[in-house]
C-alpha positions as CSV (number, residue, x, y, z in Angstrom):
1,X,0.0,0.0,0.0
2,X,0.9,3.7,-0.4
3,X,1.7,5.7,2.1
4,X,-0.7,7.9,3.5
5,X,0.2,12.3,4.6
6,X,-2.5,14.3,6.6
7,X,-1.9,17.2,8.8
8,X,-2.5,17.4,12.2
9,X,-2.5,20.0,15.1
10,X,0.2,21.7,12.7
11,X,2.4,18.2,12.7
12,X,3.0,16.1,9.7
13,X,2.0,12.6,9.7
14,X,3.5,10.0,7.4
15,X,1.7,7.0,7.5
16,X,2.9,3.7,5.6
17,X,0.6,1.2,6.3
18,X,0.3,-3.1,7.0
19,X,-2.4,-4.7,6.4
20,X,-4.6,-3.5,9.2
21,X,-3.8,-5.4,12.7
22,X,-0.5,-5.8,12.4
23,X,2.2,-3.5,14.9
24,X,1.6,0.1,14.8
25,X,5.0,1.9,15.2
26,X,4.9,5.4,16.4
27,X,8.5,7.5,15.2
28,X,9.0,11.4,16.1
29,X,11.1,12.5,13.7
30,X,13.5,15.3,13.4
31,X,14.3,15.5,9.5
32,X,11.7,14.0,7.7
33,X,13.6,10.2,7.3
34,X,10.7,8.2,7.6
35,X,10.8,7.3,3.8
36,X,14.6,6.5,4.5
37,X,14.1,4.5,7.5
38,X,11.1,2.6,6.0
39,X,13.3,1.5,2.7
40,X,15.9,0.6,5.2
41,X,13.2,-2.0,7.0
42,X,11.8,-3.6,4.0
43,X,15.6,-4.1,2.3
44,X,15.2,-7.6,4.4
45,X,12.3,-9.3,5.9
46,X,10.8,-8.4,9.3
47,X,7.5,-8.6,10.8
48,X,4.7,-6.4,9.2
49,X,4.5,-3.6,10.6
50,X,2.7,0.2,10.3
51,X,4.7,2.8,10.4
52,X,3.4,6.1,12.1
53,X,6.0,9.0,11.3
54,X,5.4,12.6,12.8
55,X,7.3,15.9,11.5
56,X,7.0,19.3,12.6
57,X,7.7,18.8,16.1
58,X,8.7,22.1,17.9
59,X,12.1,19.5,19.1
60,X,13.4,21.0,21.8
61,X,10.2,21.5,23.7
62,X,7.9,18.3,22.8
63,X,10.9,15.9,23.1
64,X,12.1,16.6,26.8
65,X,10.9,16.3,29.8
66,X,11.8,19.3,31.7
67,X,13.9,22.7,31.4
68,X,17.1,22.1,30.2
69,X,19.8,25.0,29.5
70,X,21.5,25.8,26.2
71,X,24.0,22.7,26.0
72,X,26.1,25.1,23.9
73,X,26.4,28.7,23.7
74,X,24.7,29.4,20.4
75,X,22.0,26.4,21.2
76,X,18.5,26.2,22.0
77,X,17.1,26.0,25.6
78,X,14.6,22.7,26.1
79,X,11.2,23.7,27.5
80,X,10.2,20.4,29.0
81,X,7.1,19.7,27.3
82,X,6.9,16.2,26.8
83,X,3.7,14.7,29.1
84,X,2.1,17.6,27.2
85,X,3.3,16.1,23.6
86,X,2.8,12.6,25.3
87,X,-1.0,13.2,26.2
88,X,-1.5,14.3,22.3
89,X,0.0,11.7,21.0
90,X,-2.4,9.3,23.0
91,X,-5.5,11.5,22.5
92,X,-4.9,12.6,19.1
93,X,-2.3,11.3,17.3
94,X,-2.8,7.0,17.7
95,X,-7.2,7.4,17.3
96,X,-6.3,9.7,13.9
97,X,-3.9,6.7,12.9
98,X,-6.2,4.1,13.7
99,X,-9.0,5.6,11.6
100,X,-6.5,5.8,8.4
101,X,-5.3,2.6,9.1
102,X,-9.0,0.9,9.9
103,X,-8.5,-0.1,13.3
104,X,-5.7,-0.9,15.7
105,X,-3.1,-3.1,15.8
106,X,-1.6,-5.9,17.5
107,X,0.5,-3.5,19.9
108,X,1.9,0.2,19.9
109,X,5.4,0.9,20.1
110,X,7.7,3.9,20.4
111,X,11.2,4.5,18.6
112,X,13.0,7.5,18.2
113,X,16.6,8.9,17.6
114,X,18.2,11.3,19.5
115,X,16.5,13.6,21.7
116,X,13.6,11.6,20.4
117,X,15.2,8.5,22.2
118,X,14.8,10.5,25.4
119,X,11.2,10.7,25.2
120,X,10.9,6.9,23.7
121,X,12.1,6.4,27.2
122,X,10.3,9.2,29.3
123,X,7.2,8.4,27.6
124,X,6.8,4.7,29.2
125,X,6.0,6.2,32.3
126,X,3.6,8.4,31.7
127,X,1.4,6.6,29.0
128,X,0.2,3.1,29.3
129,X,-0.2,2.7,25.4
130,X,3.2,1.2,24.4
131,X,3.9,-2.2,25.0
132,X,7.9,-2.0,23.5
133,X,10.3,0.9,22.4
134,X,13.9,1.8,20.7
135,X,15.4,4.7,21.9
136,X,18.7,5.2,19.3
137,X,21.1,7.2,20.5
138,X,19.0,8.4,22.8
139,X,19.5,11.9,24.8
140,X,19.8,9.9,28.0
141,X,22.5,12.2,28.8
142,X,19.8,14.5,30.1
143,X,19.8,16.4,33.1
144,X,18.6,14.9,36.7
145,X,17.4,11.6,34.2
146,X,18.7,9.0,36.2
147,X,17.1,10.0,39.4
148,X,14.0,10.5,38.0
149,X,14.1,6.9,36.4
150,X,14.7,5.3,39.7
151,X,11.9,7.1,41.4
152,X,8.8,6.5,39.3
153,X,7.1,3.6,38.2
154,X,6.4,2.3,34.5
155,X,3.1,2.8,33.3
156,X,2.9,-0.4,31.8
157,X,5.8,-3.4,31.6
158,X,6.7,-3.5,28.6
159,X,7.3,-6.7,26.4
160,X,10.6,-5.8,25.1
161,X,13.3,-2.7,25.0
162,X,16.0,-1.6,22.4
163,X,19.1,0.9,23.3
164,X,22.1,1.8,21.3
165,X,24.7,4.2,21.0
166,X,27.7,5.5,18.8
167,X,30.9,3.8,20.3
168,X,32.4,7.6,20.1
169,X,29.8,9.5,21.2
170,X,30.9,9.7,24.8
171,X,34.0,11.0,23.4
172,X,32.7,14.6,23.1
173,X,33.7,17.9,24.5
174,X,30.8,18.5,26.0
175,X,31.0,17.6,29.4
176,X,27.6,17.3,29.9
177,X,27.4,14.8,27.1
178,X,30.6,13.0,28.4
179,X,28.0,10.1,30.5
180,X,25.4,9.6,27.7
181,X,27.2,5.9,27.1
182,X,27.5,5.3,31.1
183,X,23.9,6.1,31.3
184,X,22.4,4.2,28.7
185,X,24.1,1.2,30.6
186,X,22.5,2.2,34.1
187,X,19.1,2.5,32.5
188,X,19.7,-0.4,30.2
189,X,20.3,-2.7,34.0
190,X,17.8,-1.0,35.8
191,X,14.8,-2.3,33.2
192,X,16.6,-5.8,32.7
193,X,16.5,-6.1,36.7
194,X,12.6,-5.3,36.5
195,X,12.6,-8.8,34.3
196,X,12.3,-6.4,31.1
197,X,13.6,-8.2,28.1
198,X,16.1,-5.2,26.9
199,X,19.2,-4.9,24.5
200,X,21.8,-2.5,24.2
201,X,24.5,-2.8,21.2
202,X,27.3,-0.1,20.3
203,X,27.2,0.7,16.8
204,X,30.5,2.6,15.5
205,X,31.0,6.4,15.3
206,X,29.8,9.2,16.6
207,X,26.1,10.3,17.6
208,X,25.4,11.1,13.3
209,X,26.6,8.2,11.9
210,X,24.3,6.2,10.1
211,X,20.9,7.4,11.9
212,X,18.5,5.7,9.6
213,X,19.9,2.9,9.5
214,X,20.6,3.1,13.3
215,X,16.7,3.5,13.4
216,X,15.8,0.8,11.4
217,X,17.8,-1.7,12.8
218,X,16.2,-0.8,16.3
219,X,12.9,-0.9,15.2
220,X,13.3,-4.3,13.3
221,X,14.4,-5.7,16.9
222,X,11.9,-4.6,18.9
223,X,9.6,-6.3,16.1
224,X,11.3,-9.4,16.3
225,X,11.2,-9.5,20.3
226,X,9.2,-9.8,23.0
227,X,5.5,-11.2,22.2
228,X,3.4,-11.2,19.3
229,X,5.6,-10.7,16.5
230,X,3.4,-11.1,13.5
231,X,3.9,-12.2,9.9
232,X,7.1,-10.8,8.0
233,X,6.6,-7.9,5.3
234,X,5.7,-8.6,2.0
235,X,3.8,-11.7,3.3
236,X,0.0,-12.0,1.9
237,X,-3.0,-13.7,3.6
């Protein structure tokens, strides 16, 4: 099937659809890759899937989770508004899917690169409507994260979670970029001692290299994991 563009609230949604039931998969977006990413899934099989792409986004706001200062000098403060972005994406965003795609499907998941990682992750405890999620490269560098983590409670266990991270990227000169790497690792141990089935991989370079197929390659795991994986793409009946 062809893919599917609407507007709304101001965002861009990319739809390209499964046959309907099959996994939805929800990707914020900061360039427009979905068409990228989504050639990068089908180049080999993996479970059917739908995948749900959103542009627009205001990035530094919608993808974080609280205030966060400039991380350099000519930067952009982060305003924090992620449970706000979070509630329209449960309110708004999955029933407008849904109705384009004729129903729901087998299970939601998250995935997202970057800052977009960091709400993948913020966003499972706030929203009971993910079952699984890939955070690439995700922000988890973030300020006052790790605390936070440890002191709240999922909103749902989820079947299955996917981390990774450029080899280099805790090589940076930024020092409040430096634990990104360590972090991931704590977070990665705290879920897996919650009996979460989660991976972690290194992939090599730095935080830009190969993001799409970064994404991909997450997504296709978190497809292929935990329950209910379906029937590969391309498959009919």
């Amino acid at each position: 099937m062809k893919s599917m563009t609407f507007e709304l609230d101001g965002k861009k949604v990319r739809i390209f659809p499964g046959t309907p039931g099959c996994p939805e998969i929800y990707l914020n977006s900061f360039a427009d890759e979905g068409e990228k990413i989504f050639c990068e899934l089908h180049a080999a099989p993996c479970p059917e899937h739908s995948l749900i792409v959103v542009n627009g986004l205001n990035w530094e706001d919608d993808m974080t989770p609280w205030y966060c200062p400039p991380l350099f000098s000519d930067g952009t403060p982060c305003g924090g508004k992620a449970e706000e972005y979070g509630a329209w994406m449960k309110e708004t965003l999955l029933p407008a899917a849904r109705q384009q795609l004729g129903g729901k499907g087998l299970y939601a998941a998250i995935a997202g690169y970057s800052l977009a990682g960091l709400f993948a992750v913020y966003s499972l405890y706030h929203s009971d409507i993910f079952d699984r999620a890939a955070s690439v490269s995700g922000s988890l560098w973030y300020p006052e994260l790790l605390p936070y983590l440890a002191s709240h409670s999922l909103s749902r266990k989820p079947s299955c979670l996917y981390f990774s991270i450029g080899a280099k990227e805790k090589n940076t000169r930024n020092r409040r970029l430096k634990c990104v790497e360590e972090n991931t690792e704590a977070i990665v141990e705290m879920f897996r001692k919650q009996g979460i089935e989660t991976f972690m991989e290194l992939n090599p370079g730095n935080h830009y290299k190969d993001s799409e197929k970064r994404t991909a390659r997450g997504i296709r795991w978190i497809l292929t994991h935990g329950n209910g994986m379906g029937k590969d793409c391309g498959d009919e009946g």
